[in-house]
C-alpha positions, 0 to 999 in steps of 0.5 A, spaced: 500 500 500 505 504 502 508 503 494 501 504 490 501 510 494 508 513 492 507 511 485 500 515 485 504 521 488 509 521 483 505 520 477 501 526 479 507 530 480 510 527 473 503 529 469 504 536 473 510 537 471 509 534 463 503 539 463 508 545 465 512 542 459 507 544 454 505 551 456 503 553 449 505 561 453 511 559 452 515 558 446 521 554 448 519 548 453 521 546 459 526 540 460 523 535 465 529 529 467 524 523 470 530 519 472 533 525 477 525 528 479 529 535 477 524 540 471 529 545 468 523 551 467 523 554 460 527 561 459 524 567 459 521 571 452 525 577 452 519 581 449 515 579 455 520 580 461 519 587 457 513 588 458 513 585 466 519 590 467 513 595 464 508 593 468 512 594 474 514 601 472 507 603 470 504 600 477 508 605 481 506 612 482 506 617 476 504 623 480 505 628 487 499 629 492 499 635 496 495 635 502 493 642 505 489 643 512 486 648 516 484 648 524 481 641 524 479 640 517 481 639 510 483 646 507 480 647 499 480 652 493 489 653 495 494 654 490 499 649 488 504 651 483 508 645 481 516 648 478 522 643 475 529 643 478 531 650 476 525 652 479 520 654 473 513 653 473 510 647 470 504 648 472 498 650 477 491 646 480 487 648 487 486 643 492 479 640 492 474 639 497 478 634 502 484 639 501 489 635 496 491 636 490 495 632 484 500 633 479 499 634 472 504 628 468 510 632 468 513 630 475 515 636 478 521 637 482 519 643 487 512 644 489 509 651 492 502 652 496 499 659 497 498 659 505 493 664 509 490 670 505 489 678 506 486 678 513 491 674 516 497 673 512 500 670 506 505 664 507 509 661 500 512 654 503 515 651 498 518 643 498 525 641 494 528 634 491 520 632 491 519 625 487 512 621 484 509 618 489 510 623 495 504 625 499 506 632 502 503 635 507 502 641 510 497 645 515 495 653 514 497 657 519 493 662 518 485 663 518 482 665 511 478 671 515 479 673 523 473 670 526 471 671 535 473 663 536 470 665 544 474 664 551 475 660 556 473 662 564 477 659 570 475 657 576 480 654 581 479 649 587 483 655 592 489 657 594 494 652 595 499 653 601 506 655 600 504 658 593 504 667 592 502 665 584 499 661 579 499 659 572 493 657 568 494 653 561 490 651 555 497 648 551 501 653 549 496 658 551 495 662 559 498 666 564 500 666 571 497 671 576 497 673 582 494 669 589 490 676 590 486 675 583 485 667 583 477 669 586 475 672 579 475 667 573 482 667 569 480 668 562 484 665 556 482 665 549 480 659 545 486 660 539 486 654 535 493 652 535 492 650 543 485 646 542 487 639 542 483 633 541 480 633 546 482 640 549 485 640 556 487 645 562 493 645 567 494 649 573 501 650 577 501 653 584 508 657 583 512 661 587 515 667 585 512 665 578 518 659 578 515 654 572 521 650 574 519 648 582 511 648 581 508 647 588 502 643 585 497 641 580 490 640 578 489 639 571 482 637 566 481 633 560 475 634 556 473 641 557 470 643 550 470 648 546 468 656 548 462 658 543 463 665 539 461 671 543 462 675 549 460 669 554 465 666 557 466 658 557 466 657 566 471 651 567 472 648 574 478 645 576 479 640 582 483 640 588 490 640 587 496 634 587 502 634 590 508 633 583 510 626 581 517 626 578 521 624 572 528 624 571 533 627 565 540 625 565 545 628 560 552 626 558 558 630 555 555 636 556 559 642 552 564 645 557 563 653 556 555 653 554 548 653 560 544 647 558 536 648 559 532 642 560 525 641 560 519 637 560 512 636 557 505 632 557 502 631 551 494 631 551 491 631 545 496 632 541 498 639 545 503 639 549 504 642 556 510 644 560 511 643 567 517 644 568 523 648 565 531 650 569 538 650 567 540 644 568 546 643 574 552 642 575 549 634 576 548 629 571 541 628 572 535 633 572 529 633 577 523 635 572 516 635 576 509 633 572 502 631 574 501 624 574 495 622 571 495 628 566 499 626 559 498 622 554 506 621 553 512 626 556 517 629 551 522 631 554 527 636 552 534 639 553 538 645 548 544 648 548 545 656 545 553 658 543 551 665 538 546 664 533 546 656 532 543 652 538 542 644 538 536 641 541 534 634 543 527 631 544 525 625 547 517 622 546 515 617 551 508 615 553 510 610 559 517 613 561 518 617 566 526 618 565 530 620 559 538 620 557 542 624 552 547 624 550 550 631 547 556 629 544 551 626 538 548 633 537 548 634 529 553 639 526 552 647 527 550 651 522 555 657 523 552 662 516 545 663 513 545 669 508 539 672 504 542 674 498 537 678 494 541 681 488 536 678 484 530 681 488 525 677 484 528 670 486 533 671 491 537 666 495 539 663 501 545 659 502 548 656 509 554 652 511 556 648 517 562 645 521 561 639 517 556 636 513 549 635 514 548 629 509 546 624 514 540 628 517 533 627 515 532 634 511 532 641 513 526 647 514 528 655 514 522 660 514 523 668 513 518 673 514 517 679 509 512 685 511 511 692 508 509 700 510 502 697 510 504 693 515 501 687 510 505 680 513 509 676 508 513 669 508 517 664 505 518 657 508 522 651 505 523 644 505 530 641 503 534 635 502 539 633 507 545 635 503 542 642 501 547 648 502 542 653 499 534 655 496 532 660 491 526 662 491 521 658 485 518 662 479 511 664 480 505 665 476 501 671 475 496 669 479 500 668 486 502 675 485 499 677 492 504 672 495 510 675 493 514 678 498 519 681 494 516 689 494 511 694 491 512 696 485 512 691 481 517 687 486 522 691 484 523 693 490 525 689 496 521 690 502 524 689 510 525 682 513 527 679 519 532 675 520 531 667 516 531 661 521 534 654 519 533 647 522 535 640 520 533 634 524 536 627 525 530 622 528 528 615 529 521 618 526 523 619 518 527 612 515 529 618 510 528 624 506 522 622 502 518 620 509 521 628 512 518 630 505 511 627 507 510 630 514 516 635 516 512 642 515 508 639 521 513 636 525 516 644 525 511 649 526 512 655 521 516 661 525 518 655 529 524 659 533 523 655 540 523 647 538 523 645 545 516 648 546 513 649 539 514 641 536 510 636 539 513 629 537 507 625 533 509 618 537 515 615 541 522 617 539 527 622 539 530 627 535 536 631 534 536 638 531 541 643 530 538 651 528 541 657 526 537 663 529 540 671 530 534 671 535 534 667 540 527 664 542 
């Protein structure tokens, strides 16, 4: 029986591998040698393995998408101009309901988006080294019209003993007042940008205004949102918590520079600092925060030596301790110039102690305004290796956006200083993945990057900047 059964399995094999043998699909048969049970597949047809390596090149993606967002929702009817290496325009579309717009048939190397509008400002940012398949996002700073978006009223729980001050904060939005006027209602206003999802409250008790020793907290989740109007929304914080403890230890600090460290909570994807000082003479720093409160610590620490600083971010959702190592800090970036002999186009070009080609990319921002007091800016998105940008051509319709003076733009109007940054992360696999999400990872007009980014997951990042104003 043992036999039969062999034999039936060989002669299925055998008839499988003749059928193989007889594919009319393929015009030189295989070889199939019954004494050795091998079968030798049939060569390729050169015209077919073409028309595969075709088909796989067609599979990939053929266009760039841009995703444009505003507040909590996608943002519609915004320009998109798509430029070549050199920076000509290719071509224009607007995004669509759901904020996307995609590229014609020509890929483009640089894309540009017109960001804000006439009653708040007007932004260019533009991304470089862009390739098919990108999907590039982006979130308008600005609000289309100025519009009353209601306030937040206060209530704490009392006084807290030991403390002669306190601060009140909606994210990246509060105050600090006095014990005296802890009675009335403390009145923050609802700015988008400190509404998270949900939206949250943190109170410090303090003394002598020290974020960096709170006395206590008392914290709320899920406070809503204020309606438009004079009516404030009242929110009652509970009684106050003593402070948990986390740790911060760095190593290798620079001799001849003071290192700040600093922790956050993140709630809803807004971060909140409950602890900031300039790291001692000790290895390890004792940073407070409310138990119970974030979602994840970030925690922080930057050094300033003149107008470029580095800067370490830790994300964690479950430690309540971190290290860095700052002999790891990336390159410092020693020169940015803004060199406008070509008003229309000009050109910003940096150097570095060393090469910053290992890095995930680089974002820089400058801000452009006029006499009439109308705002202006420009921000970019660049490959790891870059060393400078010149600004895109732009077509008639995006003349309103132009930074570059009245008359024509034959005359160039104020700017502040430029701002440069280029970060390395556990977050980003490579430029093509900093392309996609690093105009929302570093907020335009970013210049404090320990308390302005909020890492979107757990992971670290290093990043190196070059300011002439400090943050």
């Amino acid at each position: 029986m043992r036999k039969s059964i062999f034999w039936l399995g060989s002669l299925a094999t055998t008839l499988a591998l003749f059928a193989c043998q007889d594919d009319s699909s393929s015009n030189t048969p295989g070889t199939f040698d019954p004494d050795a049970g091998t079968y030798e597949p049939p060569a390729v047809d050169a015209s077919k393995a073409d028309v595969d390596t075709a088909d796989a090149a067609d599979a990939k993606p053929s266009v760039v998408t841009v995703t444009v967002t505003r507040g909590s929702g996608p943002a519609a009817d915004v320009l998109v101009v798509f430029h070549d290496a050199a920076g000509a325009v290719l071509g224009t579309t607007k995004t669509d309901a759901t904020g996307k717009a995609t590229s014609s048939t020509t890929i483009p190397a640089q894309v540009s988006v017109l960001l804000g509008g006439a009653a708040s400002g007007r932004l260019i940012h533009t991304w470089t080294g862009v390739e098919a398949g990108d999907d590039l996002v982006v979130k308008d700073p600005f609000p289309t019209t100025v519009e009353d978006r209601g306030a937040y009223g206060f209530h704490l729980f009392g006084s807290y003993e030991g403390a002669d001050s306190y601060g009140v904060t909606v994210g990246p939005c509060g105050g600090s007042w006095p014990s005296q006027s802890i009675e009335a209602a403390l009145l923050i206003n609802a700015w988008e940008n400190c509404l998270g999802t949900p939206t949250a409250v943190l109170a410090s008790a303090l003394l002598d205004y020290n974020i960096s020793a709170p006395k206590a907290f008392a914290f709320k989740k899920d406070i809503g949102v204020p309606a438009a109007g004079p009516e404030a929304l009242s929110v009652s914080l509970p009684d106050w918590q003593a402070p948990a403890n986390a740790t911060l230890t760095l190593t290798n600090r620079p001799a001849d520079v003071g290192v700040a460290v600093s922790l956050g909570d993140i709630v809803g994807g807004v971060r909140f600092e409950t602890a900031r000082q300039w790291a001692s003479e000790a290895d390890t720093a004792t940073l407070d925060y409310p138990a119970g409160f974030g979602d994840a610590h970030q925690f922080g620490a930057a050094f300033r030596k003149g107008t470029s600083s580095n800067v370490f971010l830790k994300r964690s959702a479950a430690a309540t301790a971190a290290s860095f190592d700052l002999a790891t800090a990336l390159p410092t970036i020693e020169t940015l110039t803004f060199d406008t002999t070509d008003t229309k186009r000009p050109t910003l070009t940096w150097t570095a102690s060393s090469s910053l080609a290992s890095s995930d990319g680089g974002e820089g921002f400058i801000d452009f305004y006029d006499r009439h007091e109308n705002t202006f800016g420009w921000s970019f998105v660049v490959a790891p290796g870059a060393t400078s940008i010149r600004v895109p051509q732009f077509p008639a319709e995006a003349a309103a956006w132009l930074p570059f003076g009245e008359d024509g733009g034959e005359v160039p109007i104020g700017a502040s200083p430029p701002s440069l940054a280029f970060v390395e992360s556990d977050l980003h696999a490579s430029y093509a993945e900093f392309r996609h999400d690093g105009a929302t990872l570093i907020p335009y007009g970013a210049r404090d990057f320990v308390t302005q980014i909020v890492l979107p997951k757990d992971g670290t990042i290093r990043l190196t900047s070059y300011n002439e104003l400090a943050p």
